[in-house]
C-alpha positions as CSV (number, residue, x, y, z in Angstrom):
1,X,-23.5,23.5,15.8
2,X,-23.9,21.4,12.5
3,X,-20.5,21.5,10.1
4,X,-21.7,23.8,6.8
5,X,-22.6,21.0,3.8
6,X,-19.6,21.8,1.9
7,X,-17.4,19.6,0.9
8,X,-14.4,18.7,-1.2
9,X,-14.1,15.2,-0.9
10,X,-17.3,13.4,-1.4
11,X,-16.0,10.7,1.0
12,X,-16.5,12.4,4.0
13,X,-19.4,11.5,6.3
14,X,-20.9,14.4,7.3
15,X,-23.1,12.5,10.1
16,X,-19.4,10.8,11.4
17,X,-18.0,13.3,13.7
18,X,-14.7,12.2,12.8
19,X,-15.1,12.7,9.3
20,X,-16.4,16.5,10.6
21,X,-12.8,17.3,11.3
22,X,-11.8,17.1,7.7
23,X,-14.1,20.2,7.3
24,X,-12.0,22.1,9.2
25,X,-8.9,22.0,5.8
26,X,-9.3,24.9,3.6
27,X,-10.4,23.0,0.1
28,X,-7.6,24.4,-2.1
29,X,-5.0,22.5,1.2
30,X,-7.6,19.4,0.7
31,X,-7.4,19.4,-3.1
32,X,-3.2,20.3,-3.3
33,X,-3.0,17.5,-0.5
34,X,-4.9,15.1,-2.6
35,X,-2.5,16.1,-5.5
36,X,0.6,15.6,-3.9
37,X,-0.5,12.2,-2.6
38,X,-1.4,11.1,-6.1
39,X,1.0,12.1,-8.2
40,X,3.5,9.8,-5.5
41,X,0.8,6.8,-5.7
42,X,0.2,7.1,-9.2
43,X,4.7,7.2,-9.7
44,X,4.4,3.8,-7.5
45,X,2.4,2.0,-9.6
46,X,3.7,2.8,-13.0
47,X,7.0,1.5,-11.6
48,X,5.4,-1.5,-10.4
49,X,3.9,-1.8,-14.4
50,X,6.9,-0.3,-16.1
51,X,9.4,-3.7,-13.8
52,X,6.5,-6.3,-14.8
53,X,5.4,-5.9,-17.8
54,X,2.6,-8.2,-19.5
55,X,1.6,-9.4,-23.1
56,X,-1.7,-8.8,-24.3
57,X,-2.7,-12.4,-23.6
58,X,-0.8,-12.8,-20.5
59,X,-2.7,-12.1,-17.0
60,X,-1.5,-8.7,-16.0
61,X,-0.1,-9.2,-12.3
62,X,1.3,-6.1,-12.0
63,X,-1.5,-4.0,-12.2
64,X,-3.7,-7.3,-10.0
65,X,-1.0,-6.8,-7.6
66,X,-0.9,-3.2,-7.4
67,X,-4.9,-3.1,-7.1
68,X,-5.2,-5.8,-4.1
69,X,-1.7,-4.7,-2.8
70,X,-3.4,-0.8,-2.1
71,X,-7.0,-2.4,-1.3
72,X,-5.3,-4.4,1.4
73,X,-3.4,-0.6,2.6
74,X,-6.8,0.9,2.5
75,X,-7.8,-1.3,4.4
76,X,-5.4,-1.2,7.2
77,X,-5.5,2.6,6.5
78,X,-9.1,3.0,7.6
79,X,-8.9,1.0,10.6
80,X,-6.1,3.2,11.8
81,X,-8.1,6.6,11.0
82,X,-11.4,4.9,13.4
83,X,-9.4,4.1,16.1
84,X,-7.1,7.0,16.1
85,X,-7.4,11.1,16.4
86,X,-5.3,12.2,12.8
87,X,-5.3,15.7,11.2
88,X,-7.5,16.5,8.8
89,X,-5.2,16.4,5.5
90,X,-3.9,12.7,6.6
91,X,-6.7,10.5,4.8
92,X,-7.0,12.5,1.7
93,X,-3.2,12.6,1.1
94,X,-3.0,8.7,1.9
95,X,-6.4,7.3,1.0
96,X,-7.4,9.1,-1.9
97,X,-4.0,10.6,-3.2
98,X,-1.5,8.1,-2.8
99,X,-3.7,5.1,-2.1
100,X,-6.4,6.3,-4.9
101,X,-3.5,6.9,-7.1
102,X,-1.9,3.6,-6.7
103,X,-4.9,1.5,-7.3
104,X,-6.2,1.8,-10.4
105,X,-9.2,1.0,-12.6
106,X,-8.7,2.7,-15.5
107,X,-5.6,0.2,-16.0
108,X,-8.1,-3.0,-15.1
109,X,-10.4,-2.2,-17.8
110,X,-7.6,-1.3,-20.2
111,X,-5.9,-4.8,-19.6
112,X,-9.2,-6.5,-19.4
113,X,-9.9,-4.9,-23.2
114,X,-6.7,-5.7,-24.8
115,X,-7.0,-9.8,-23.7
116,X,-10.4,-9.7,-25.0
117,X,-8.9,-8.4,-28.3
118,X,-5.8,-10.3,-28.3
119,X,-8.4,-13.4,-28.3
120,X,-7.5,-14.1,-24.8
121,X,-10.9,-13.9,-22.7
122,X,-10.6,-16.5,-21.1
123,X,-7.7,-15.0,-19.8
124,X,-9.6,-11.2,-19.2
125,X,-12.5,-12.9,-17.4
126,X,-10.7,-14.7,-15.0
127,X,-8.7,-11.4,-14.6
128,X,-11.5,-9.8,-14.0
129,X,-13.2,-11.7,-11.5
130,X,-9.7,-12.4,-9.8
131,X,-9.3,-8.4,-9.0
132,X,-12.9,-8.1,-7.8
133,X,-12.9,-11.1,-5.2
134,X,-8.9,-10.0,-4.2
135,X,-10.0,-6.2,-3.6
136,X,-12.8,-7.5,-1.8
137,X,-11.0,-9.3,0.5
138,X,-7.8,-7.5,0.8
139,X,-10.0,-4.6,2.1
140,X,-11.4,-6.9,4.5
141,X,-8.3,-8.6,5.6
142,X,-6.5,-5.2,6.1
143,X,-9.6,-3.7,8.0
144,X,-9.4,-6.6,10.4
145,X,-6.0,-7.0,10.7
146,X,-4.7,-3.5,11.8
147,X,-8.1,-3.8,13.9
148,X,-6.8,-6.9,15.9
149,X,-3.3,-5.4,15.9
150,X,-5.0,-2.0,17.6
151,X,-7.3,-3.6,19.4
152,X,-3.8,-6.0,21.1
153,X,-1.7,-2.5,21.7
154,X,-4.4,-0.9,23.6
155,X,-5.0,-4.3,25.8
156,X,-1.2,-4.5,26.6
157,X,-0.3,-2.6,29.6
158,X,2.1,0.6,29.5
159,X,5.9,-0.5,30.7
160,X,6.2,1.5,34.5
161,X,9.7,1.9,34.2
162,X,10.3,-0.1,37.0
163,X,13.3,-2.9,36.9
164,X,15.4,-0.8,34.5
């Protein structure tokens, strides 16, 4: 039997039985789930902002560290969900509440703007294309990472108990 083609969070894969399960979380427990974990990523990263601060013309490495920081988790994040049976509110309170709330786009474009206005864009270019190519591979590196690291605890053998 086929999972109905509803869904709350459009990053499900219905054709990934895996993904399937998520169907099974009433939507209001998937959205208030989602809520919860945002309103704790989104907390995160304003602190990280609000400690390090940036002028207009300065590179904003905060908000470049929070972005490749939670790209990086998502990573890592996703490699332990394909690997490993979870319940079905687990991603969407970690990847898209607190992980979507942490990263954020809204501040890179904001940042981005106010160089370019300062007269810095110079400085808003680089920061720009620094963000893309460190998401990019942060993703990667945390995918493969966690992978190897799974991929190493399943190889080692289970202690027996003996010689204790």
């Amino acid at each position: 039997m086929t999972p109905p083609e509803f869904r709350v969070d459009p990053d499900v894969d219905l054709h990934v039985p895996a993904d399937r399960g998520e169907l099974a979380a009433h939507p209001t427990a998937v959205l208030g789930t989602i809520a919860a974990g945002g309103v704790l990523g989104a907390l995160a990263r304003a602190g990280v902002q609000a400690a390090f601060p940036h002028a207009p013309t300065g590179f904003p490495w905060a908000t470049w560290g929070v972005n490749v920081t939670g790209c990086l988790l998502i990573g890592a994040l996703m490699a332990v969900l394909t690997t490993r049976p979870t319940g079905p509110l687990v991603r969407p309170f970690l990847g898209v509440g607190v992980l979507g709330g942490f990263t954020t786009f809204s501040a890179y474009a904001v940042d981005a703007q106010r160089a370019v206005t300062a007269g810095a864009a110079g400085t808003a270019l680089a920061y720009l294309a620094a963000t893309l190519v460190g998401a990019l591979l942060a993703v990667w590196a945390g995918d493969a990472a966690t992978g190897r690291l799974l991929a190493r605890a399943r190889r080692r053998p289970e202690p027996t108990g003996e010689g204790r």
